[in-house]
DRENPA-286858 format. One line per 4 residues: number of its first residue (from 0); their letters; for each residue x, y, z of C-alpha. Coordinates in steps of 0.25 Angstrom, whole numbers. Layout:
# residues N
NUM	a	X:Y:Z | ...
END
This chain:
# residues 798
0	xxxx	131:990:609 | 126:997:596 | 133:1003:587 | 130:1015:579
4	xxxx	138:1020:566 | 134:1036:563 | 132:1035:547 | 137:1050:544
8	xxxx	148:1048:536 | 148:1042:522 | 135:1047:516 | 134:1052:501
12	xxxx	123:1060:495 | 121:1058:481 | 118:1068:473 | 120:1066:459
16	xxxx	133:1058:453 | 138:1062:466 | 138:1058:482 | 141:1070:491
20	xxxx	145:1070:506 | 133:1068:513 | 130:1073:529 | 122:1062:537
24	xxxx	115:1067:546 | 111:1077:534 | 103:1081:522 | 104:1084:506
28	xxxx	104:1098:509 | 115:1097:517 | 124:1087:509 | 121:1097:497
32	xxxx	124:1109:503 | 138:1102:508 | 141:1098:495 | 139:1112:490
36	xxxx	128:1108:480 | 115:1116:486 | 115:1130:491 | 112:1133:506
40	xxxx	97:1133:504 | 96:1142:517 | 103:1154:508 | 95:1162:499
44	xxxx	84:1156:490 | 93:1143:490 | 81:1134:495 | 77:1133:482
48	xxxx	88:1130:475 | 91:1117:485 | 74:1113:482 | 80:1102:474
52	xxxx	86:1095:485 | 74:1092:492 | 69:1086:478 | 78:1075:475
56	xxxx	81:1061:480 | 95:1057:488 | 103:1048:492 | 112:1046:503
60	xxxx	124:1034:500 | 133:1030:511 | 141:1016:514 | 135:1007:526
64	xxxx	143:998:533 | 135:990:544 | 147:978:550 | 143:978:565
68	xxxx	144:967:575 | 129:969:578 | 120:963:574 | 111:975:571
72	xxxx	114:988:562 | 103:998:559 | 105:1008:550 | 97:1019:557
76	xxxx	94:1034:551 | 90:1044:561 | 84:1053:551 | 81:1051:534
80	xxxx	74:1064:527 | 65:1058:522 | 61:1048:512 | 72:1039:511
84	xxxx	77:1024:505 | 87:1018:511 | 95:1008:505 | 110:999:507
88	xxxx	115:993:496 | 104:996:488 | 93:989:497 | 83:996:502
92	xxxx	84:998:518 | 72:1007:520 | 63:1019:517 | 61:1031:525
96	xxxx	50:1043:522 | 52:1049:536 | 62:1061:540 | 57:1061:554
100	xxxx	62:1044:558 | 73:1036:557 | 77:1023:553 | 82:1011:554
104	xxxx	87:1000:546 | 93:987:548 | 105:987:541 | 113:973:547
108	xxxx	126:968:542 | 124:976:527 | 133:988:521 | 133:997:508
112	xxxx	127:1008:502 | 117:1015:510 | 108:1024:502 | 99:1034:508
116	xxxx	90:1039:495 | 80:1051:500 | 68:1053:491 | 64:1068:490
120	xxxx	55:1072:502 | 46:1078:493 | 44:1064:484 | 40:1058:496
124	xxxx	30:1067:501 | 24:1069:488 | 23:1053:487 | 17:1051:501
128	xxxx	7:1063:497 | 2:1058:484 | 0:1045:492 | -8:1051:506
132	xxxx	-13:1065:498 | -13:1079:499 | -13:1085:511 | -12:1101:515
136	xxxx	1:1106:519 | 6:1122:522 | 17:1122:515 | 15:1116:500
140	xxxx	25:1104:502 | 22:1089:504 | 28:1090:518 | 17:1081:526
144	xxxx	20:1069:515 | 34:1066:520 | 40:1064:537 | 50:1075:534
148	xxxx	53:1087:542 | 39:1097:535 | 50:1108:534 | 60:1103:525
152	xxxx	48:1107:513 | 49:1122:519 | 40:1129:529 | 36:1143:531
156	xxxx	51:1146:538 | 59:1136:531 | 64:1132:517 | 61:1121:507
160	xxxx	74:1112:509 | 67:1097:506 | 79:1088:513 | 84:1073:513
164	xxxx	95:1067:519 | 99:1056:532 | 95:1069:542 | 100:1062:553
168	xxxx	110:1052:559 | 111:1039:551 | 119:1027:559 | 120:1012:560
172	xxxx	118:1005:573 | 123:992:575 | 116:983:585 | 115:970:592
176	xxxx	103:964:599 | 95:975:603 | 93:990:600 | 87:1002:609
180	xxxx	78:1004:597 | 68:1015:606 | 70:1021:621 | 56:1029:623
184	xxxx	58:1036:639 | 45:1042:645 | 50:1052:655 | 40:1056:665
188	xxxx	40:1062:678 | 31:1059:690 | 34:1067:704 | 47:1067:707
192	xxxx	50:1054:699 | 54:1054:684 | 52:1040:676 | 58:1035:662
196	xxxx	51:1024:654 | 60:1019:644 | 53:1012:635 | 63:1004:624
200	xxxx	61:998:613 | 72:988:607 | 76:981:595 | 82:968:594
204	xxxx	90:960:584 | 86:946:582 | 97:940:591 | 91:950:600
208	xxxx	77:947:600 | 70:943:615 | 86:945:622 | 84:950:635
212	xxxx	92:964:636 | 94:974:647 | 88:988:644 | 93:998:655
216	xxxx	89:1012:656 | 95:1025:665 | 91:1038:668 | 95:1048:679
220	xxxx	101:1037:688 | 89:1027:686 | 91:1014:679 | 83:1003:675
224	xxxx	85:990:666 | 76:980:660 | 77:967:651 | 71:967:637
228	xxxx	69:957:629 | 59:961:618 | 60:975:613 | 53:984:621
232	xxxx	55:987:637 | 52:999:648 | 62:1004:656 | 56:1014:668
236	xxxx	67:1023:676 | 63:1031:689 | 69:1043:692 | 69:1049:705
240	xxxx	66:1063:704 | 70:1066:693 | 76:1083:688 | 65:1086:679
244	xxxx	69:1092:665 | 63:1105:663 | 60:1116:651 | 71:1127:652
248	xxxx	67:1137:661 | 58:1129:671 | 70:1119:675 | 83:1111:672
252	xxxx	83:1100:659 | 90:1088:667 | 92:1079:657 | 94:1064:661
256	xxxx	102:1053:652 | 92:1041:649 | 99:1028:645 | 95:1016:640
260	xxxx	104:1003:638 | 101:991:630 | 111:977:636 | 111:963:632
264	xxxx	116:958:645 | 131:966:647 | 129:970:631 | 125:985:629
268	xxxx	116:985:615 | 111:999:614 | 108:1011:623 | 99:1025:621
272	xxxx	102:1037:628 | 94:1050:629 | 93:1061:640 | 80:1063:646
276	xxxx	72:1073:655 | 62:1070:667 | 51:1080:665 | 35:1080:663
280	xxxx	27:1087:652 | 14:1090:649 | 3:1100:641 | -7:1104:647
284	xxxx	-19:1106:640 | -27:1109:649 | -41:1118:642 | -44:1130:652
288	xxxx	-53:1143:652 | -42:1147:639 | -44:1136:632 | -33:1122:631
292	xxxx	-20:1124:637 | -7:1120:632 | 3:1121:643 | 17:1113:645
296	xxxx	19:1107:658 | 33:1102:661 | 36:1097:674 | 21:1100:680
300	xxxx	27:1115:675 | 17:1123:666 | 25:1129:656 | 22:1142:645
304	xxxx	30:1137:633 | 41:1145:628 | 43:1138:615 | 50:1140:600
308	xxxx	44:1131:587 | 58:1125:581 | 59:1119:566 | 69:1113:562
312	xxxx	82:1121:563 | 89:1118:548 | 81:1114:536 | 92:1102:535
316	xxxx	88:1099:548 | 101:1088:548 | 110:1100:550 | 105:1104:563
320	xxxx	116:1099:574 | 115:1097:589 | 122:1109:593 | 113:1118:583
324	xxxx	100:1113:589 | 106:1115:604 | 109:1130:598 | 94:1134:591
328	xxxx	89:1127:606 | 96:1135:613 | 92:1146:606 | 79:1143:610
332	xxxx	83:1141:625 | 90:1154:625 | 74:1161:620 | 69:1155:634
336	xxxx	62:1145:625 | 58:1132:632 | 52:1124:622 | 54:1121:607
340	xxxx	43:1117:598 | 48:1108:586 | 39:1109:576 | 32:1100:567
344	xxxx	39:1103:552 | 52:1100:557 | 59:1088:564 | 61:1079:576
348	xxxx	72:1086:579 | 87:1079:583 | 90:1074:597 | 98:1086:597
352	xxxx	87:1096:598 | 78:1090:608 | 93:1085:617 | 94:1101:618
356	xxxx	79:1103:621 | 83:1093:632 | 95:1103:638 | 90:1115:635
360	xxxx	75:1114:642 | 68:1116:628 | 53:1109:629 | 51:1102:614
364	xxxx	38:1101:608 | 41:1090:597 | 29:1092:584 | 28:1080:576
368	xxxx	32:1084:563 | 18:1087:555 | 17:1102:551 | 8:1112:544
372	xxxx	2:1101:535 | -8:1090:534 | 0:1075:537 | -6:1063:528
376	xxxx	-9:1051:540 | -7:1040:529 | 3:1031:527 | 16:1033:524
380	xxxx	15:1045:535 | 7:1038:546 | 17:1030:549 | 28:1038:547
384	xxxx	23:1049:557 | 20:1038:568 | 37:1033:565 | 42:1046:566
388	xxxx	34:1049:578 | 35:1039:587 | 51:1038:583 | 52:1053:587
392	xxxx	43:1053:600 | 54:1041:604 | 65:1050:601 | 63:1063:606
396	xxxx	55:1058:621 | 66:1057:628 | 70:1074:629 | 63:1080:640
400	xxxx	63:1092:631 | 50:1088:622 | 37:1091:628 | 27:1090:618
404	xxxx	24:1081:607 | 14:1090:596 | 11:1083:584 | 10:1092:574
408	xxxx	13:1108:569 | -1:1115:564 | -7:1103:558 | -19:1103:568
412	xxxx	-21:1115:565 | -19:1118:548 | -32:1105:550 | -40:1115:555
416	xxxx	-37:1131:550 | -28:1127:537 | -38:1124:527 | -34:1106:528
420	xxxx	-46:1100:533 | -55:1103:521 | -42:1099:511 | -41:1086:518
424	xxxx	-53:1082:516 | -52:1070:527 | -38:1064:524 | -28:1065:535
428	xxxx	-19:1075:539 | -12:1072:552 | -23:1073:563 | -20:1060:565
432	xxxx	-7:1061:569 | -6:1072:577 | -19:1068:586 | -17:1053:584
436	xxxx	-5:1046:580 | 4:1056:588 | -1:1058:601 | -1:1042:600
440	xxxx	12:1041:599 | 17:1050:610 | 8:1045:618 | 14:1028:616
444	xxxx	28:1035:615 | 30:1049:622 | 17:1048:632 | 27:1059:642
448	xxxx	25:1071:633 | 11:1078:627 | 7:1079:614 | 0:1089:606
452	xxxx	-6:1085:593 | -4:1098:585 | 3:1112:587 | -6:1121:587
456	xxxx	-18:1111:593 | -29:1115:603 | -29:1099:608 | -41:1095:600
460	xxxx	-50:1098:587 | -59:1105:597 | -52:1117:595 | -47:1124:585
464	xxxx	-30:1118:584 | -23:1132:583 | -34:1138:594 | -26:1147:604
468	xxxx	-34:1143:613 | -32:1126:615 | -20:1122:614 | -8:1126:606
472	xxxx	-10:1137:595 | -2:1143:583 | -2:1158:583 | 2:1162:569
476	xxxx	-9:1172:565 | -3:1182:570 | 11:1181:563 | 3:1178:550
480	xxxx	-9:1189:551 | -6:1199:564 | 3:1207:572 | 10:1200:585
484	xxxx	0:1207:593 | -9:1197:590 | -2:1185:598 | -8:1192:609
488	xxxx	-22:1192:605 | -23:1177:611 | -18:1167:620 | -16:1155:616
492	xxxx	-14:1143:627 | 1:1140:618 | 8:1145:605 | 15:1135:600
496	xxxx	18:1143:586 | 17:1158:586 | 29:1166:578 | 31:1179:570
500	xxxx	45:1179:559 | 57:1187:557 | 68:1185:547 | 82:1181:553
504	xxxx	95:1188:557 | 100:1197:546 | 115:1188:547 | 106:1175:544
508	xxxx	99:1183:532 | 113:1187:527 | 117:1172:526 | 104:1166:521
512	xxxx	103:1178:511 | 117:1182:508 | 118:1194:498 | 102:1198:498
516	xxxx	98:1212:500 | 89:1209:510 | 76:1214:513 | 62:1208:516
520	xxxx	59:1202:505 | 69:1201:497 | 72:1186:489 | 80:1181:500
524	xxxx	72:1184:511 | 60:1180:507 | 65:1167:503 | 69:1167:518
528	xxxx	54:1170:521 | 45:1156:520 | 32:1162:528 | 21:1166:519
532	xxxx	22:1179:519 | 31:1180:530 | 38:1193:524 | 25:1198:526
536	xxxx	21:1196:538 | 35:1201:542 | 32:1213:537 | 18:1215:543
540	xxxx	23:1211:555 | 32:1222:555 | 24:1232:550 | 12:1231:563
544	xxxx	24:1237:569 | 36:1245:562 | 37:1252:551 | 40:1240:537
548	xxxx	55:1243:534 | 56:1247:519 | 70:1242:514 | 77:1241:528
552	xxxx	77:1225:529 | 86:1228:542 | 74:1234:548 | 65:1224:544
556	xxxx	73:1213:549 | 74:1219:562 | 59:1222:563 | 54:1209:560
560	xxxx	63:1204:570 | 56:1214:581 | 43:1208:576 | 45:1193:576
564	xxxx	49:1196:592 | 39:1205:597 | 30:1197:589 | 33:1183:597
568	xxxx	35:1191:610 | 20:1197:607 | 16:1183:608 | 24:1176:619
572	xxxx	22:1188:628 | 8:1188:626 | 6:1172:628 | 16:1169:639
576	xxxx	9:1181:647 | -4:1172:647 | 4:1159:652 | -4:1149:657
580	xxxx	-14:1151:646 | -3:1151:636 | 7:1142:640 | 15:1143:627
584	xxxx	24:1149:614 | 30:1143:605 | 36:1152:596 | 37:1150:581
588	xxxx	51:1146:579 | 63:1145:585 | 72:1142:572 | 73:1143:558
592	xxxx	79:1131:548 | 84:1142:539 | 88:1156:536 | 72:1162:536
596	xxxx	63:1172:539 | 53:1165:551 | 48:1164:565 | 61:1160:570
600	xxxx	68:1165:583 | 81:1160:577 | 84:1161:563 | 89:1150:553
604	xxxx	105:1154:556 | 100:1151:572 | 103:1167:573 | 93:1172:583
608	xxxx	82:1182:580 | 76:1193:588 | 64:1184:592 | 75:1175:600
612	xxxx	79:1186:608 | 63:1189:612 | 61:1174:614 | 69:1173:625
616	xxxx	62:1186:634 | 48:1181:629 | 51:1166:633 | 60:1171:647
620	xxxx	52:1165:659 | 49:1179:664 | 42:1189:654 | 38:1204:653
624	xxxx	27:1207:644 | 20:1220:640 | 8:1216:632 | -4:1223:624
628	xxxx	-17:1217:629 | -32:1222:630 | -33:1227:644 | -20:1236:640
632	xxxx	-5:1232:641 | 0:1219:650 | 10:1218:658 | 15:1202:656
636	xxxx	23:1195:666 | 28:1181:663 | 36:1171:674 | 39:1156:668
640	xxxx	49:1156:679 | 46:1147:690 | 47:1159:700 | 37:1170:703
644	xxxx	40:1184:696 | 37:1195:705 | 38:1206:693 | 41:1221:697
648	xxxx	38:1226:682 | 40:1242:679 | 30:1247:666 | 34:1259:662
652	xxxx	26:1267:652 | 37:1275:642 | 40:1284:630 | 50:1283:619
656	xxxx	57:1291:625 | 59:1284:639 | 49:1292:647 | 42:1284:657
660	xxxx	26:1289:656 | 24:1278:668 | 30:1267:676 | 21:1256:684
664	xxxx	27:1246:691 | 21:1233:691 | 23:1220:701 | 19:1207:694
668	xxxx	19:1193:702 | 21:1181:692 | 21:1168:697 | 32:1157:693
672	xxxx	26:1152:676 | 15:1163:677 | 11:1174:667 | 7:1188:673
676	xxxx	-2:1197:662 | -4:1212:670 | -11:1223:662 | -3:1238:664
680	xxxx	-7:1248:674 | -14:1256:664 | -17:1266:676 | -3:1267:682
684	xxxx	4:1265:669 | -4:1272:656 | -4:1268:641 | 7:1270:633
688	xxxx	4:1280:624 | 11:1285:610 | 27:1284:612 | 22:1277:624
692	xxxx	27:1260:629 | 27:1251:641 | 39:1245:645 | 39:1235:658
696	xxxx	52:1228:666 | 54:1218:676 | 65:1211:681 | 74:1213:667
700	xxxx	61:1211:657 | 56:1222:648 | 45:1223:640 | 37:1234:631
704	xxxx	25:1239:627 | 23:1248:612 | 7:1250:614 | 12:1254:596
708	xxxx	17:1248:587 | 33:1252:585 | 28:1259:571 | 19:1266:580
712	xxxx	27:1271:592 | 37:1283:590 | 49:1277:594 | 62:1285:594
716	xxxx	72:1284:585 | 81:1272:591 | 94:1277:598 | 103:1269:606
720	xxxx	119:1267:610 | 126:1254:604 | 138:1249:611 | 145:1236:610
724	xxxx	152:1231:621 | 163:1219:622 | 158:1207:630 | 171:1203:640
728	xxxx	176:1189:638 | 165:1186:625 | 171:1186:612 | 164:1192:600
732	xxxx	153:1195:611 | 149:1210:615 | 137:1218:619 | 129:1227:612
736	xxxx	124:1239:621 | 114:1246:615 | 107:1259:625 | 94:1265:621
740	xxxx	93:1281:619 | 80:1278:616 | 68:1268:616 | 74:1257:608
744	xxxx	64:1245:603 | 67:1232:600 | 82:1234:600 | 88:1222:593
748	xxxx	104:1219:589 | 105:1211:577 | 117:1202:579 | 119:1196:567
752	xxxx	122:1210:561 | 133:1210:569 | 138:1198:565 | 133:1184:559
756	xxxx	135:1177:570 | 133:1187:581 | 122:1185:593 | 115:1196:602
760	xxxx	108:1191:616 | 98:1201:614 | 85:1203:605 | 75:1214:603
764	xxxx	76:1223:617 | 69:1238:617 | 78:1250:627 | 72:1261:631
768	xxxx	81:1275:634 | 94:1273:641 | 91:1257:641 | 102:1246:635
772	xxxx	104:1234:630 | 116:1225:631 | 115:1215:620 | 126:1203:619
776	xxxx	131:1200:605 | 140:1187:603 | 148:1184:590 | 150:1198:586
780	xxxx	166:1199:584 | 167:1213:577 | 158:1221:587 | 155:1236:586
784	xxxx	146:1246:590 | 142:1250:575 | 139:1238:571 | 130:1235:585
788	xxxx	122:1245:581 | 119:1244:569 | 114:1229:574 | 103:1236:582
792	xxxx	91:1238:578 | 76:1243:586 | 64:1249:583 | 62:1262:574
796	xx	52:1273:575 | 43:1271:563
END
């Protein structure tokens, strides 16, 4: 059987006269920062003073020793960032210029020093770019010269921290005869019957070549075997009605072990096993009276996505772990979010990652990774691209959890509106790929899943790419330009990108800014601001709607929060009340890779923002909505449950002060995954007028209608009762109960003021008179009413 020998231990970094301890899997960053010879560069303005990192060349050393009984032994690397030489005992083994591949080297019967040298990512690129030319970018480094995550050189949420390293696992594995060298399972689903075609692909020693061997494969109780005797064989397995794995919400995730075993006659040689799902997946496209659709269907199920955009969750990406992934995705299971988009500047992320997709019922539309830039098709990048994708399609097909397959992030798009076309003048820029090369490969490898060529992309150059009208769209006008109102000027048929910023909790502030006076713009905060002129748009954000804070930065923190969730639920109320026309969001973005101010539901410490909180009622399978609209307010219903909603809803016209001027009830029929949009009674219910708003219940939901902007309504001064109550049998865990003397809007407990570490199950929530609020805080030891309070803060009469 083979054997494999981790190679985590032993490694050096040289740096200098000296070798430090060196972390494999890992990265210079990192190795530095353990040897304490670099600041945290997430802490203050310390990127810039670790810039030089990214800059130099490194090497890793480490002592190989490769006596097997095999006959075989591969030095393999699962990971190299970026542009590497590898050498033992000073010949050289190989060259790498990928981040996004592994390799592997045939290392029989030698020993010695093993050198891993890492040119400086930037070298590289600038090489590779003087040799295919310029090409536009939208960010000013060479990041579309080099197969490395686009990131690493900075992005509009994310600092410049260049790295280098072995950033995942490094082994030997010592063989005889043959090797399982690729297992590519096609899961389908026809009627009641589920099939698996394995295909493998096998590589042989020399005393191996042409031996007849047994490949067996199992899967759900099904078994089959085959004889091999060149290098490639198909294994098909039958199974007899078969659970179906389904997103969260609209089913269970069955998972089923698939193995495959490789024997020479009684002698096991190697064996792969992944867990796989039976399930079907399609888009559908289908053009209509609105335009081209762009609906998932799982399981014959037409489904309106309730997704998040994810980047990469550490700028060092090496140091994220199983169990912090599992958290950050449970995060985004706990918002009722059901899909998670990974986006094309990042990574292919661990098996980790997707394993927990898997479990958790989390759809994954996998980008390729080409993002905001124009990609040279010339050698050397041609075929590094087609490596990396066909060696990642391979890995990641077998989790049910990926649907879709896109293959770049706004490319498409930046051709067309961003001014490339005219500065191209006719040399490539990645069209190929993403309309040929790509959707060739899926189709030869991964022919069980769709593709889509671009995100946004309308499904052909007959329409504009980013049109809302075909296809997927990018809403970012109105973040940059407008005020959230205006997500509800259109419907687009799916929002694969829409978002509004906030900065982060106040403890996570603290620790990335420790000793500032903080305010808006001061040195630390704005450092902590990437977006141009995201401080700006903050602030006019703000300003549609409250009165700009002067010198209170607690009150701007806590405003800009209120905006960033009202903001996305303008939008996702507004589209999900037009399901099946629009069959999608995707919000812009789950997570941060740092400390920052950004689009982020959870912030760079993984502490959760008030947008989180608002995710999981907007994304809920039943929503309440009361929406602006041209023939007067409307009255949204939402059901994405699979039973019918017979909806009993009360409006209720009211003051301030908790007078009712009229009450209307309302009987709303919604079928299982329909939408209802009703306009008001006008005639039995009136218009709000000044001091005037609608509220509407049903079943526990709540929404609210201000026809003013809060700076414009005369809210009373806020007062409400605060008391803190012990929880039996939870340690460090009590609840905050807060009762309303008066209208209280956007009621929200900050609970990282109570302590660093302290969680609240409850975001934003508005009381009228006489109404309360039981909000459960964990990890708060000290607990008292005082401080409780003084957690709370809601909207304020101008």
């Amino acid at each position: 059987m083979k054997d494999v020998t981790e190679l985590s231990d032993g490694w050096g970094l040289c740096h200098g006269d000296e070798v430090l301890p060196a972390r494999v899997p890992g990265c210079v960053h990192a190795d530095l920062l353990g040897a304490g010879l670099i600041p945290d560069p997430f802490i203050g303005a310390n990127e810039h003073e670790v810039a030089w990192v990214g800059d130099r060349a490194w090497t890793y050393t480490a002592r190989l020793t490769t006596e097997s009984a095999h006959e075989r032994t591969d030095l393999v690397f699962d990971g190299l960032d970026t542009a590497a030489e590898i050498t033992l005992d000073g010949e050289v083994l190989g060259r790498t210029r990928n981040m996004h591949r592994s390799y592997r080297f045939d290392v029989t019967g030698r020993g010695g020093e093993l050198q891993v040298l890492f040119t400086p990512a930037r070298e590289e690129a600038e090489a590779v770019r003087k040799a295919v030319g310029d090409r536009p970018n939208v960010y000013p480094e060479p990041s579309q010269y080099i197969r490395k995550m686009a990131c690493s050189f900075g992005w509009d949420w994310g600092p410049t921290v260049v790295t280098a390293g072995m950033w995942r696992p490094v082994r030997l594995e010592h063989w005889s005869t043959a090797r399982i060298a690729q297992v590519r399972p096609a899961v389908t689903v026809v009627g009641t019957r589920g099939r698996v075609e394995v295909r493998l692909v096998l590589e042989r020693t020399a005393a191996g070549a042409g031996r007849p061997l047994t490949a067996r494969a199992s899967v759900a109780g099904v078994d089959t075997g085959i004889t091999v005797e060149g290098t490639e064989a198909t294994l098909v397995l039958d199974v007899p009605e078969p659970e179906l794995w389904w997103p969260r919400g609209q089913g269970g995730q069955p998972l089923h072990d698939l193995t495959v075993t490789l024997t020479d006659g009684d002698s096991p040689l190697d064996a792969w096993r992944r867990r796989i799902g039976f399930r079907t997946v399609e888009v559908d496209r289908t053009a209509d009276e609105h335009g081209t659709g762009f609906t998932l269907v799982v399981n014959g199920v037409r489904l309106f996505t309730r997704g998040v955009n994810w980047i990469p969750d550490d700028v060092l990406p090496s140091r994220i772990t199983p169990e912090r992934y599992r958290h950050r995705l449970s995060q985004a299971a706990d918002a009722n979010i059901d899909l998670v988009r990974v986006w094309g500047g990042g990574i292919y992320e661990d098996e980790a990652f997707y394993d927990a997709c898997d479990e958790l019922g989390l759809m994954v539309w996998q980008d390729f990774l080409f993002a905001c830039s124009a990609y040279p098709e010339e050698q050397p990048l041609r075929g590094e691209v087609e490596a990396e994708a066909r060696e990642n399609v391979v890995r990641l097909m077998p989790h049910p959890s990926l649907v879709v397959w896109n293959g770049n992030n706004e490319n498409l798009w930046g051709f067309r509106d961003w001014g490339w076309e005219p500065e191209l003048a006719g040399d490539s820029w990645g069209e190929g790929y993403y309309l040929g090369l790509l959707p060739r490969v899926v189709a030869e490898l991964d022919p069980t899943r769709p593709y889509t060529a671009g995100s946004p992309w309308s499904g052909s150059w007959d329409h504009h790419p980013n049109d809302p009208a075909h296809g997927t769209h990018h809403s970012w006008e109105v973040w940059n330009r407008r005020d959230f109102a205006g997500y509800r000027d259109s419907v687009p048929r799916f929002v694969a990108e829409f978002g509004w910023q906030a900065p982060p909790a106040l403890a996570t502030l603290r620790r990335a800014l420790p000793g500032e006076d903080l305010a808006p713009g001061s040195p630390g905060m704005l450092h902590h601001q990437k977006a141009e002129d995201g401080n700006g748009k903050l602030n006019r954000g703000v300003a549609r709607h409250f009165a700009l804070p002067e010198g209170d930065f607690d009150r701007w923190h806590y405003l800009t929060q209120v905006v960033q969730a009202r903001a996305i639920a303008a939008g996702i109320e507004h589209w999900r009340s037009h399901w099946p026309r629009c069959a999608g969001t995707i919000v812009w973005q789950l997570n941060d890779c740092w400390p920052v101010s950004s689009w982020s539901a959870v912030d760079g410490d993984g502490r959760l923002k008030p947008l989180h909180h608002e995710l999981r009622r907007l994304y809920a399978d039943r929503l309440l909505t009361l929406q602006p609209a041209a023939e007067g307010v409307v009255l949204g219903l939402v059901n994405q449950s699979a039973t019918p909603w017979r909806a009993e809803v009360t409006v209720r016209r009211t003051t301030a002060d908790g007078a009712v001027s009229a009450r209307v009830p309302l009987t709303v029929e919604v079928a299982a995954r329909d939408a209802v949009r009703t306009p008001l009674p006008v005639d039995a219910l009136g218009v709000a007028g000044e001091g005037e708003f609608l509220v509407a219940d049903v079943d526990g939901l709540r929404a609210v209608h201000f026809p003013v902007p809060d700076r414009e309504f005369p809210y009373p001064p806020p007062r409400f009762d605060v008391r803190v109550e012990p929880v039996a049998g939870a340690a460090d865990t009590v609840d905050v109960v807060v009762t309303a003397q008066t209208l209280v809007r956007d009621l929200l407990l900050q609970p990282d003021r109570l302590a660093p570490d302290a969680t609240a199950d409850t975001g934003l929530v508005t009381l009228l008179p006489g109404e309360e609020t039981r909000i459960r805080v964990g990890g708060w030891s000290e607990p008292g009413t005082a401080a409780a309070r003084a957690a709370v803060f809601c909207v304020e009469p101008t």
